[in-house]
The first five atom37 places (N, CA, C, CB, O) and aatype in JSON, in Angstrom:
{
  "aatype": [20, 20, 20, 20, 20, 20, 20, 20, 20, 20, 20, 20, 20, 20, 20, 20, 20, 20, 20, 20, 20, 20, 20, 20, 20, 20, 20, 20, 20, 20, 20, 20, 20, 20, 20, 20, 20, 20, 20, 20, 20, 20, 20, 20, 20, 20, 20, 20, 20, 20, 20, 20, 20, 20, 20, 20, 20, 20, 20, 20, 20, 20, 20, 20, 20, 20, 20, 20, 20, 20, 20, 20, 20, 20, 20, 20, 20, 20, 20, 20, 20, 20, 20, 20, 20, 20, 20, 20, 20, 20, 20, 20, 20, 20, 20, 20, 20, 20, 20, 20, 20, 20, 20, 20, 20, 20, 20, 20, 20, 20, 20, 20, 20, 20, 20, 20, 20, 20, 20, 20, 20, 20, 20, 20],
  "atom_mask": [
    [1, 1, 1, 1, 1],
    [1, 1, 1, 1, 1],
    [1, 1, 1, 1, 1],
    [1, 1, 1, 1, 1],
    [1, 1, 1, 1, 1],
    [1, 1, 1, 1, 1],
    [1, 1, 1, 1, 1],
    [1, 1, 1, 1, 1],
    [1, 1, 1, 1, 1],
    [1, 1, 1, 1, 1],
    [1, 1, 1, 1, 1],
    [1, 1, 1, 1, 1],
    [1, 1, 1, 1, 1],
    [1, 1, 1, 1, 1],
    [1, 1, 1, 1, 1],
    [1, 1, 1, 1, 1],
    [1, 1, 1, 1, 1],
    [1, 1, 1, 1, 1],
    [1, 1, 1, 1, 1],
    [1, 1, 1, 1, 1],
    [1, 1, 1, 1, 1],
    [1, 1, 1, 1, 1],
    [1, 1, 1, 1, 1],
    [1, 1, 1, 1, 1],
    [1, 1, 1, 1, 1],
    [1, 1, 1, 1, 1],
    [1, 1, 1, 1, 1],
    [1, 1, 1, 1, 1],
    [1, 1, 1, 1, 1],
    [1, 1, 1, 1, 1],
    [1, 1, 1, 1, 1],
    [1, 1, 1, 1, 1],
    [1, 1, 1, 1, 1],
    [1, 1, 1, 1, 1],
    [1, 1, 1, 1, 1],
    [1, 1, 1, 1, 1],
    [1, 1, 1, 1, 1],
    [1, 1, 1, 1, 1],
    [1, 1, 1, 1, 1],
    [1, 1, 1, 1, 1],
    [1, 1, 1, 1, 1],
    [1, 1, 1, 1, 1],
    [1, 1, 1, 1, 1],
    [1, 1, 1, 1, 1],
    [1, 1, 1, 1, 1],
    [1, 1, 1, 1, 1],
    [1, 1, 1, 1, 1],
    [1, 1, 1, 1, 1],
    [1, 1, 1, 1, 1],
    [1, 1, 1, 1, 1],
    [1, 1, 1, 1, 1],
    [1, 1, 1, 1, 1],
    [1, 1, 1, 1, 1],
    [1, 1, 1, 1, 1],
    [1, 1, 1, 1, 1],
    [1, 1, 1, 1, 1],
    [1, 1, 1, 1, 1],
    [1, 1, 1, 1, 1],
    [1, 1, 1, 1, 1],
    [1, 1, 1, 1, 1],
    [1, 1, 1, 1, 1],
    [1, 1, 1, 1, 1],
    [1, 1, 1, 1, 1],
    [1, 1, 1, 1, 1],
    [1, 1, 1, 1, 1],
    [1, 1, 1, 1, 1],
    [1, 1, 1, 1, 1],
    [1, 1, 1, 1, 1],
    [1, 1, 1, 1, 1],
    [1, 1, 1, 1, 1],
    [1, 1, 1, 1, 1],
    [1, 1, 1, 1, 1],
    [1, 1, 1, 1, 1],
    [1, 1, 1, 1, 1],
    [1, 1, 1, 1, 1],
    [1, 1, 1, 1, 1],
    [1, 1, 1, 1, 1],
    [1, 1, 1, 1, 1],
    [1, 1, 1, 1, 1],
    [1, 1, 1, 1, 1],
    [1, 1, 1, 1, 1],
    [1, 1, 1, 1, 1],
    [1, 1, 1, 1, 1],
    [1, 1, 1, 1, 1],
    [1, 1, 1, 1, 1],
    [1, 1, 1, 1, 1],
    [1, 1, 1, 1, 1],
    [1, 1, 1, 1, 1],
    [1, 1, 1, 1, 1],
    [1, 1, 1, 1, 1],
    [1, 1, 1, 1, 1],
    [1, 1, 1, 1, 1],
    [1, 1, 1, 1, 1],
    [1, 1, 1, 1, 1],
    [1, 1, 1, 1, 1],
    [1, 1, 1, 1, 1],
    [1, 1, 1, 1, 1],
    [1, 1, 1, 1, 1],
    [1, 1, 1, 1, 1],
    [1, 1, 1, 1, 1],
    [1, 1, 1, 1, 1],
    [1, 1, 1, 1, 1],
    [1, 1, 1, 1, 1],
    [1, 1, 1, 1, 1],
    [1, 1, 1, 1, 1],
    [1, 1, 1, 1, 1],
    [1, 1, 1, 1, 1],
    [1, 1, 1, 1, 1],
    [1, 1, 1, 1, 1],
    [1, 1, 1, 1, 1],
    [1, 1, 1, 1, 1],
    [1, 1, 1, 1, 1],
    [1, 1, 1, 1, 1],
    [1, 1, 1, 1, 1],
    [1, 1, 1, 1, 1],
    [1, 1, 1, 1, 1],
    [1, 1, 1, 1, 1],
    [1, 1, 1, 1, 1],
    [1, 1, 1, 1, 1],
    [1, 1, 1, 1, 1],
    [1, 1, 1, 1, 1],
    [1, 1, 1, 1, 1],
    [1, 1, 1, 1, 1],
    [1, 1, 1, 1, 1]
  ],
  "atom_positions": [
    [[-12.68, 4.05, 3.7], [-11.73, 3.21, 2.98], [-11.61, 1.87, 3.68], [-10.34, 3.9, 2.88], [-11.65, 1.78, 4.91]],
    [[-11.49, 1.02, 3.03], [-11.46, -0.32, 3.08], [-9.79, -0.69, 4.04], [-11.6, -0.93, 1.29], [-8.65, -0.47, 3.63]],
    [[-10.22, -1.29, 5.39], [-8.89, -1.67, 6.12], [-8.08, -2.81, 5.29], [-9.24, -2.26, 7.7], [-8.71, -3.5, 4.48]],
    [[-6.83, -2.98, 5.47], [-6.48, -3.73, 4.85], [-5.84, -5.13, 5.76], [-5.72, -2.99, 4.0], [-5.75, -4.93, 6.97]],
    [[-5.56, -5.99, 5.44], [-5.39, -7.44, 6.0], [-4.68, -7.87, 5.02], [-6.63, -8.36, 6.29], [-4.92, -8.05, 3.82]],
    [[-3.15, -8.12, 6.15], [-2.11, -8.69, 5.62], [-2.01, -10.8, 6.17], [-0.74, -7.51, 6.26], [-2.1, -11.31, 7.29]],
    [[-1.85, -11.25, 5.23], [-2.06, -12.76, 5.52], [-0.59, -13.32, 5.46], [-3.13, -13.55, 4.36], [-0.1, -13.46, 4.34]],
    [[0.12, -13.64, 6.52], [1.37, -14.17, 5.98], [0.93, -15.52, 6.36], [2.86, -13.6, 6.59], [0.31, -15.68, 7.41]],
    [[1.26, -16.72, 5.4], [0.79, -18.29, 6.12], [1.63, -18.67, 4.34], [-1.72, -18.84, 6.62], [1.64, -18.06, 3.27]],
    [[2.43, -20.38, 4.97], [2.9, -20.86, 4.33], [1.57, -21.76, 3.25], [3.91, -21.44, 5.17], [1.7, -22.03, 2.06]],
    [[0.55, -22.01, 4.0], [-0.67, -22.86, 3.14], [-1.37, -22.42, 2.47], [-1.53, -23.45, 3.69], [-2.37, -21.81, 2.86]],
    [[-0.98, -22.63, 0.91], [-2.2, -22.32, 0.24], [-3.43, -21.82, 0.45], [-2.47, -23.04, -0.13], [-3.91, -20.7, 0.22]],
    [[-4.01, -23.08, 1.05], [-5.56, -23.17, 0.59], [-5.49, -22.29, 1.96], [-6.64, -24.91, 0.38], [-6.02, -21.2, 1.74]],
    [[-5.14, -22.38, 2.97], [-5.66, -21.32, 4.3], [-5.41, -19.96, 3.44], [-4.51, -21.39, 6.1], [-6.45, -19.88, 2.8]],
    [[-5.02, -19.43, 3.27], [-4.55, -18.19, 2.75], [-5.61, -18.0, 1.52], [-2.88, -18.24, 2.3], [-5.86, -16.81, 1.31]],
    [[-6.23, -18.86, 0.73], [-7.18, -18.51, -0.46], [-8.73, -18.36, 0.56], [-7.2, -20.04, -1.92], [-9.57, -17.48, 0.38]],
    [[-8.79, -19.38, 1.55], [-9.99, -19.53, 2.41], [-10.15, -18.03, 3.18], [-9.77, -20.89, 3.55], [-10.9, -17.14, 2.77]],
    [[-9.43, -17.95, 4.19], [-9.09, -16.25, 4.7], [-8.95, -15.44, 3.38], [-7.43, -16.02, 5.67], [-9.35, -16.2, 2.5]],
    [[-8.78, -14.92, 3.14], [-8.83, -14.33, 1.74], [-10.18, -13.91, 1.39], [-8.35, -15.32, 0.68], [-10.59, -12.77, 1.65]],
    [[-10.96, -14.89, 0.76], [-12.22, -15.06, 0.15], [-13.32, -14.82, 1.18], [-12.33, -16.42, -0.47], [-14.35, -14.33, 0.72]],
    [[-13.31, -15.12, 2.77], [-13.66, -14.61, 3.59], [-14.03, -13.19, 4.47], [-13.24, -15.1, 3.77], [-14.9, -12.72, 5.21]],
    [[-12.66, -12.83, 3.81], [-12.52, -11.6, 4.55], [-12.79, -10.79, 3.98], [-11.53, -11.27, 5.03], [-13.26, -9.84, 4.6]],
    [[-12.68, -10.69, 2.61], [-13.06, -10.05, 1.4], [-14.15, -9.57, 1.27], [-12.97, -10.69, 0.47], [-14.25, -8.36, 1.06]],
    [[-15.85, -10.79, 1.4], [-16.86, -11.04, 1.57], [-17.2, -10.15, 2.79], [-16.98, -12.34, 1.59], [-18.39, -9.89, 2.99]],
    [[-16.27, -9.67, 3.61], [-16.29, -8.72, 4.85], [-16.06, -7.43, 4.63], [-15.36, -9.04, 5.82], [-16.13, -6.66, 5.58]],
    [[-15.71, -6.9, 3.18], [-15.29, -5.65, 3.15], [-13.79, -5.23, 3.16], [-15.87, -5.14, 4.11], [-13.29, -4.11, 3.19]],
    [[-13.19, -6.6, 3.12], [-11.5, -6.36, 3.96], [-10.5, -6.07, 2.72], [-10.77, -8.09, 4.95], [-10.99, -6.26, 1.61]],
    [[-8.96, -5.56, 2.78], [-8.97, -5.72, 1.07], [-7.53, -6.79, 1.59], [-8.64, -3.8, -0.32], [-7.02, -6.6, 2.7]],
    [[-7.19, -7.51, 0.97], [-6.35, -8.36, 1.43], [-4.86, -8.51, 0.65], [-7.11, -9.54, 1.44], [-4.9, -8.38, -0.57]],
    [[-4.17, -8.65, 0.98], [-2.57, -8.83, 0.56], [-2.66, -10.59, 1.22], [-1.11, -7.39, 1.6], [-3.54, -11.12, 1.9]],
    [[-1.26, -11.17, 0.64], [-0.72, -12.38, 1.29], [0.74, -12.36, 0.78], [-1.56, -13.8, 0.9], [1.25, -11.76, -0.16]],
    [[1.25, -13.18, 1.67], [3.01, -13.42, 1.81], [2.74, -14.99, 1.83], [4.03, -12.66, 3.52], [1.73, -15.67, 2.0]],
    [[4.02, -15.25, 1.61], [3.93, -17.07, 1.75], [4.99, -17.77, 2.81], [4.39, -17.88, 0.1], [4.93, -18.85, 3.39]],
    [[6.06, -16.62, 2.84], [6.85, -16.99, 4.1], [7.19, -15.65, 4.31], [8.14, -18.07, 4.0], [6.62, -14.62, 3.95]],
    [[8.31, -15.85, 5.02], [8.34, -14.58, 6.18], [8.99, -13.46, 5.9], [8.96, -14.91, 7.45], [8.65, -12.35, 6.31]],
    [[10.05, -13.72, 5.13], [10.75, -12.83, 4.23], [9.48, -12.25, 3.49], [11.91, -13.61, 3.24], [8.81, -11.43, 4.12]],
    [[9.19, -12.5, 2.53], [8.05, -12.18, 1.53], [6.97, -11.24, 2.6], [7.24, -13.86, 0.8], [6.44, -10.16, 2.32]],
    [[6.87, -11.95, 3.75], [6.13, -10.9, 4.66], [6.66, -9.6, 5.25], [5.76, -11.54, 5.74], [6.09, -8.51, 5.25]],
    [[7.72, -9.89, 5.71], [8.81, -8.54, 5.67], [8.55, -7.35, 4.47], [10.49, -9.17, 5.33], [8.78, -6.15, 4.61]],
    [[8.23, -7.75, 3.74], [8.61, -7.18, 2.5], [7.38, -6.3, 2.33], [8.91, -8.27, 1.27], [7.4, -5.09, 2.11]],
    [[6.57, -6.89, 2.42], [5.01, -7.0, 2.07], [4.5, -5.93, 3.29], [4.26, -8.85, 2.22], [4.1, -4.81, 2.95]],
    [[4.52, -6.21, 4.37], [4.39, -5.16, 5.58], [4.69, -3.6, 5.38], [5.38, -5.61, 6.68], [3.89, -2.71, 5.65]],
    [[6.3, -3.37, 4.72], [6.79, -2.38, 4.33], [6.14, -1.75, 3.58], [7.69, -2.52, 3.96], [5.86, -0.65, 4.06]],
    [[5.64, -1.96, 2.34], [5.28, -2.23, 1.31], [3.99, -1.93, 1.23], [5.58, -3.29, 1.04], [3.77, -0.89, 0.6]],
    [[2.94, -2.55, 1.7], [1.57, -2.68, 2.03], [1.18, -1.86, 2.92], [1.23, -3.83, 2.43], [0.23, -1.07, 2.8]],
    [[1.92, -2.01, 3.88], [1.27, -0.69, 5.32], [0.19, -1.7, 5.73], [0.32, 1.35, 4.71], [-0.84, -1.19, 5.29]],
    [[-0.07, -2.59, 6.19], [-1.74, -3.37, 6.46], [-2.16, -2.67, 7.75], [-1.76, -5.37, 6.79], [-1.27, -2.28, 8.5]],
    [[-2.84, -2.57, 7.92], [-3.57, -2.76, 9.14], [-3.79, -3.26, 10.48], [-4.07, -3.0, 8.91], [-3.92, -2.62, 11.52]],
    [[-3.81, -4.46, 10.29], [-3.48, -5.92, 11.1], [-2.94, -6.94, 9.96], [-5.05, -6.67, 11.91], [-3.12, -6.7, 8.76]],
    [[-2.21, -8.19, 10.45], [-1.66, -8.68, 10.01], [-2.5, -10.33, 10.56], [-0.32, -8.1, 10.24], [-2.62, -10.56, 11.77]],
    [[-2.89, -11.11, 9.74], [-2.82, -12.38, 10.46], [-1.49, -13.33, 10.31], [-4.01, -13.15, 10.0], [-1.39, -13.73, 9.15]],
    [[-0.39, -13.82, 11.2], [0.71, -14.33, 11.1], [0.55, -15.97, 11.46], [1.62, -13.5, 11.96], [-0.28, -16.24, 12.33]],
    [[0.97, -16.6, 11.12], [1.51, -18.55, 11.19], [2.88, -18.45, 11.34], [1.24, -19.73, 9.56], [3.74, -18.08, 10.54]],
    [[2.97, -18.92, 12.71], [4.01, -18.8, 13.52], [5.04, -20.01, 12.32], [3.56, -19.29, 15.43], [5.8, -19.37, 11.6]],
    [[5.09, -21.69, 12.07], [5.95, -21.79, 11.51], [5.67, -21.75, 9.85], [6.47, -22.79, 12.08], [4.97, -22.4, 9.08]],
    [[6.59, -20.64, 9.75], [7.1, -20.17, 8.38], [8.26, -20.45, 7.9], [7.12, -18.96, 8.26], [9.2, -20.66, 8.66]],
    [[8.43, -20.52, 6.35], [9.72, -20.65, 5.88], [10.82, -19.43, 5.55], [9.49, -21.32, 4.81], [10.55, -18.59, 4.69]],
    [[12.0, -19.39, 6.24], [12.62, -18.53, 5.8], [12.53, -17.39, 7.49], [11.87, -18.06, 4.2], [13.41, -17.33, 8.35]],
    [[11.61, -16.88, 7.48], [11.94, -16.29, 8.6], [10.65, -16.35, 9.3], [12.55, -14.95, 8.43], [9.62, -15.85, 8.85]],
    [[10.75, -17.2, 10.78], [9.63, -17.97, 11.11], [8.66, -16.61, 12.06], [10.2, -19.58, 12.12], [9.22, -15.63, 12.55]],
    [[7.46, -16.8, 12.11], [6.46, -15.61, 12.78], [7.0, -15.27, 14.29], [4.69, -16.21, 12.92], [6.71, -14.15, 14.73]],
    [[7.56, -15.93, 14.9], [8.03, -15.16, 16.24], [8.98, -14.19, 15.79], [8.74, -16.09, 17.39], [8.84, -13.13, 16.4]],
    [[9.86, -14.18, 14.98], [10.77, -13.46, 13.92], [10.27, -12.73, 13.53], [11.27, -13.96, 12.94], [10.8, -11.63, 13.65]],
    [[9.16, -12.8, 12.92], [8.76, -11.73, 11.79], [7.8, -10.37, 12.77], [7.55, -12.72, 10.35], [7.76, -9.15, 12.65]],
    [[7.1, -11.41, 13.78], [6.38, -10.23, 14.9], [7.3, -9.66, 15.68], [5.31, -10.78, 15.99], [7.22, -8.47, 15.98]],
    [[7.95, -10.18, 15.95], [9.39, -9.04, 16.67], [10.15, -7.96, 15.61], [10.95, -10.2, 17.24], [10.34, -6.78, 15.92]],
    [[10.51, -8.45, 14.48], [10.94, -7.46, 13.22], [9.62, -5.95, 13.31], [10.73, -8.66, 11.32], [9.91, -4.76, 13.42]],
    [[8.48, -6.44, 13.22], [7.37, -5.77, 12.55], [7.53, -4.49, 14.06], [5.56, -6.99, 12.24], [7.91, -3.32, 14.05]],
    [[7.04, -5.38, 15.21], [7.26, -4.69, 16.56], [8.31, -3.62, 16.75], [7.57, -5.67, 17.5], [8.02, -2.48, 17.1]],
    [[9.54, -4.04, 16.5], [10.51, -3.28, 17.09], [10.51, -2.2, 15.78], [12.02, -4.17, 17.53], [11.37, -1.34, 15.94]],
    [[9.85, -2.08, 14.72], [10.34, -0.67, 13.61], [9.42, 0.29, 14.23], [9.99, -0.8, 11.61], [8.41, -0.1, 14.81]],
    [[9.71, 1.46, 14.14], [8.93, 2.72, 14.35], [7.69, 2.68, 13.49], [9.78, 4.0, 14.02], [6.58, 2.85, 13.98]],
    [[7.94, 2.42, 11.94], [7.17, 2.71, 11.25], [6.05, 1.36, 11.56], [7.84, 3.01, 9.89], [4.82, 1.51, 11.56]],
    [[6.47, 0.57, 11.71], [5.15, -1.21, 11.62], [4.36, -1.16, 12.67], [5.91, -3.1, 11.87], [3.17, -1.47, 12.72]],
    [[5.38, -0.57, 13.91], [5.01, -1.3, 15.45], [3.29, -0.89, 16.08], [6.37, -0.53, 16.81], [2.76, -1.03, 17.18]],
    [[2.89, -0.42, 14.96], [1.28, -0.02, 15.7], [0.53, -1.17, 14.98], [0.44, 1.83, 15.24], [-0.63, -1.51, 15.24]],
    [[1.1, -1.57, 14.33], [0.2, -2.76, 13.57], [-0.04, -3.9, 14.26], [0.8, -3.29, 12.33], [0.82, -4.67, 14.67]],
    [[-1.82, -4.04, 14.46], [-1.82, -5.51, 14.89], [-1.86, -6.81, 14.34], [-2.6, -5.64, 15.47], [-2.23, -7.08, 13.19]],
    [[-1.38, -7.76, 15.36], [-1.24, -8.88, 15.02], [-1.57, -10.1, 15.81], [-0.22, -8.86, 14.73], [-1.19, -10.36, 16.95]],
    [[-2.53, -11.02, 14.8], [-3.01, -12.09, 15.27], [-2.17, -13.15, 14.62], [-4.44, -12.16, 15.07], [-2.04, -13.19, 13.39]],
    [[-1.35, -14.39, 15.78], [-1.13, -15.15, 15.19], [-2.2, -16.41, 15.33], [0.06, -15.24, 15.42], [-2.72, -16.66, 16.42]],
    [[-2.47, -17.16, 14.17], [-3.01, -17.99, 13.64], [-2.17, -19.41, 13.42], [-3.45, -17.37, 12.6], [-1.73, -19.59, 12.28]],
    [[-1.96, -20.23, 14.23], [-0.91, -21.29, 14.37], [-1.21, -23.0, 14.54], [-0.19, -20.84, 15.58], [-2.12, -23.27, 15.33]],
    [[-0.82, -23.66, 14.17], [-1.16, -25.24, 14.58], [-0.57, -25.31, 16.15], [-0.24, -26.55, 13.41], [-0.96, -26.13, 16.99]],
    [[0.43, -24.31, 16.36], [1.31, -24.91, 17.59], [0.14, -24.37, 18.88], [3.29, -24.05, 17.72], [-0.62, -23.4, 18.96]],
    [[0.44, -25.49, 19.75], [-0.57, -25.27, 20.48], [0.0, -25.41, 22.46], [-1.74, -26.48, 19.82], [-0.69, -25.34, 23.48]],
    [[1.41, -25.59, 22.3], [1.92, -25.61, 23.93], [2.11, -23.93, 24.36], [3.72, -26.56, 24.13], [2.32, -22.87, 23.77]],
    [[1.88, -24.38, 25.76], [1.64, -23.2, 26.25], [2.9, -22.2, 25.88], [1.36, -23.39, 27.74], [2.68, -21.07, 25.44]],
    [[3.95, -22.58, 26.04], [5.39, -21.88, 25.54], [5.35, -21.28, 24.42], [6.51, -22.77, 25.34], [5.84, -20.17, 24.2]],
    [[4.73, -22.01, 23.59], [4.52, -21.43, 22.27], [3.74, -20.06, 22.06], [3.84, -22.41, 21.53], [4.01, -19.23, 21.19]],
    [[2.57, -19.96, 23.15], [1.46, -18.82, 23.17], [2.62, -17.73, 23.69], [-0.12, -19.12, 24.37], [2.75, -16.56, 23.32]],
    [[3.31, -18.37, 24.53], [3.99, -17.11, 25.58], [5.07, -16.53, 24.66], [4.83, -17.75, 27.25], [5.24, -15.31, 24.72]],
    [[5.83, -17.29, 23.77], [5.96, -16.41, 22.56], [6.22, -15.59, 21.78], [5.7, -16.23, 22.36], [7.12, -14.77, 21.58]],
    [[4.74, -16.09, 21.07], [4.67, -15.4, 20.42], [3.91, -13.88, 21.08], [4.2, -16.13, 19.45], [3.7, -13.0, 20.25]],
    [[3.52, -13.63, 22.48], [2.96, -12.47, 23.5], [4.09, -11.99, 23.54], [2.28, -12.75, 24.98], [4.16, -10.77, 23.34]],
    [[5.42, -12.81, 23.82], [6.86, -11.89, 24.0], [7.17, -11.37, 22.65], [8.3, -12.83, 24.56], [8.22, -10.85, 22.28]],
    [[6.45, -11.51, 22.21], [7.58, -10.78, 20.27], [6.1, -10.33, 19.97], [8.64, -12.47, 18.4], [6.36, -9.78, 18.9]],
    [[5.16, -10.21, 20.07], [4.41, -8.74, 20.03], [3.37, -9.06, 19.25], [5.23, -7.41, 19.4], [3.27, -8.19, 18.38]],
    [[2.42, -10.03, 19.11], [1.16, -10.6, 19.41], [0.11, -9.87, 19.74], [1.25, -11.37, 20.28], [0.05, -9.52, 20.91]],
    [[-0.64, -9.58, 19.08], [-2.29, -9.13, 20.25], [-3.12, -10.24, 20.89], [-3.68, -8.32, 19.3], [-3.54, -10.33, 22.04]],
    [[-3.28, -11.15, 19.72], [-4.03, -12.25, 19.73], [-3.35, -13.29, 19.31], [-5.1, -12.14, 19.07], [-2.51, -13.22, 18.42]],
    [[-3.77, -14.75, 20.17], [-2.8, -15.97, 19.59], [-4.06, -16.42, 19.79], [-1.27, -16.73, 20.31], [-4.84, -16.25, 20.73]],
    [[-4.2, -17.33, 18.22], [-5.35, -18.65, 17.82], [-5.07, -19.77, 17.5], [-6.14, -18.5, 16.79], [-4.43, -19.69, 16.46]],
    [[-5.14, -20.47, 17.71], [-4.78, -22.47, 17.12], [-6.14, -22.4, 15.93], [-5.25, -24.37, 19.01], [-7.3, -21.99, 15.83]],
    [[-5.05, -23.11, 15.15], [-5.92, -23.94, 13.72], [-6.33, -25.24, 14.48], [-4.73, -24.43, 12.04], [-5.72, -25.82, 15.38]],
    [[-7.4, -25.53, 13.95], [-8.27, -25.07, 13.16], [-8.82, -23.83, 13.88], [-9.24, -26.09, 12.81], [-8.59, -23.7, 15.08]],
    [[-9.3, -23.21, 13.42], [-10.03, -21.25, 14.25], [-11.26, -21.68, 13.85], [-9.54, -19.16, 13.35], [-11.75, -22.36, 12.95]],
    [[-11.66, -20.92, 15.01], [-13.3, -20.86, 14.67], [-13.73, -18.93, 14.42], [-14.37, -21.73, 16.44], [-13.63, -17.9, 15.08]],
    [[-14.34, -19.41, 12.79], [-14.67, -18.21, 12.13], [-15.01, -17.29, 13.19], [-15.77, -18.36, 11.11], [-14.15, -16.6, 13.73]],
    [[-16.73, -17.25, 13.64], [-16.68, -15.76, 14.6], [-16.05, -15.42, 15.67], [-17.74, -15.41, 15.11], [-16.24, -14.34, 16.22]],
    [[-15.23, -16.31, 16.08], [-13.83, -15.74, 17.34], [-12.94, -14.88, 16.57], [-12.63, -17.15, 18.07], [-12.43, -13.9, 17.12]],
    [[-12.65, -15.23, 15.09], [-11.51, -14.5, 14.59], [-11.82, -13.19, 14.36], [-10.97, -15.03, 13.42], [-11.0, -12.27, 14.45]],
    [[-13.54, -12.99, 13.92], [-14.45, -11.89, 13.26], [-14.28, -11.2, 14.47], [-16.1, -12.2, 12.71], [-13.92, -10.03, 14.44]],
    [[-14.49, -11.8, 15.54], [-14.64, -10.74, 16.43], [-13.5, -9.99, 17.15], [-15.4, -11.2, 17.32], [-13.68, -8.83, 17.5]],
    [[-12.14, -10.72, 17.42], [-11.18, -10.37, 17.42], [-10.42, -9.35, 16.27], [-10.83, -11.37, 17.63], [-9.49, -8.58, 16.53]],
    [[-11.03, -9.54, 15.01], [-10.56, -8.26, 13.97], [-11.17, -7.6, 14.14], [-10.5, -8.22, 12.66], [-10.69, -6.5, 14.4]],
    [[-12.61, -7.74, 14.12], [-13.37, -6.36, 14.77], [-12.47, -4.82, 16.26], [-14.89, -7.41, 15.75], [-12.15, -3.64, 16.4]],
    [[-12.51, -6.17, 16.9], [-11.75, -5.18, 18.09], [-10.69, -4.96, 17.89], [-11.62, -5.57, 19.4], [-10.5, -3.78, 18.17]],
    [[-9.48, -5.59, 17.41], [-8.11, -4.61, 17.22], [-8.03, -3.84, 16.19], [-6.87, -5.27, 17.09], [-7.0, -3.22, 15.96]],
    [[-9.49, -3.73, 15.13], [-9.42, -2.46, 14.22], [-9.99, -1.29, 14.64], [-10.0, -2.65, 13.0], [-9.82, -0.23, 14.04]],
    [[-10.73, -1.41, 15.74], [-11.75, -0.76, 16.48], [-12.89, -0.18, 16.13], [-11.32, -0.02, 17.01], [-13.32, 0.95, 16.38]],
    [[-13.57, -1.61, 15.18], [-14.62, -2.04, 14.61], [-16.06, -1.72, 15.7], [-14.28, -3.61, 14.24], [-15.95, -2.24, 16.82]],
    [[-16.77, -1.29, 15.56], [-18.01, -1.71, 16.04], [-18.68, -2.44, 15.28], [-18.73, -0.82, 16.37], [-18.39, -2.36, 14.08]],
    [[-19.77, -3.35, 15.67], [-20.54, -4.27, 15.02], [-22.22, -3.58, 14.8], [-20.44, -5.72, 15.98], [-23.09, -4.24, 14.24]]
  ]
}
């Protein structure tokens, strides 16, 4: 069965790009548009891993990875955040509210491939 990949990101076109990507990978994909909507969607969906964008509307990704973290039922789910923010404070974080992986936009495609690979515990 096909893993699933939850996309929470306020941008369009990132979210249609990942999407259409990952897809092309076998992946089956959900998306949220802010953070609430991701809340929701997590519950809801059950994903797999999650890719998160730290600023969101409504309830921002350090928020939403600490929500997901602290439930019994979410907290095995990983999560890569995918972010413009790029100070070091910012990485540390989103590692304190429960992160596997932190990436700066722009990402480079096979870092991300390979990083979903390993927190699904993908072999290649």
């Amino acid at each position: 069965m096909a893993k699933k990949i939850l996309i929470v990101e306020d941008e369009v076109m990132i979210v249609k790009v990942l999407s259409l990507r990952l897809e092309s990978l076998g992946y089956k994909i959900a998306a949220a548009y802010d953070g609430k909507e991701g809340l929701e969607m997590v519950k809801k969906e059950k994903p797999d891993l999650i890719i998160l964008d730290v600023g969101l509307p409504r309830i921002d990704g350090n928020t939403l990875c600490e929500l997901i973290k602290a439930d019994p039922g979410t907290k095995h789910i990983r999560i890569i955040m995918l972010t413009g923010k790029r100070l070091v404070g910012d990485m540390e974080n989103a590692f304190s509210a429960g992160a596997d992986v932190y990436m700066n936009k722009p990402y480079e495609w096979p870092r991300l491939v390979a990083h979903l690979h390993e927190l699904l515990g993908e072999t290649k």
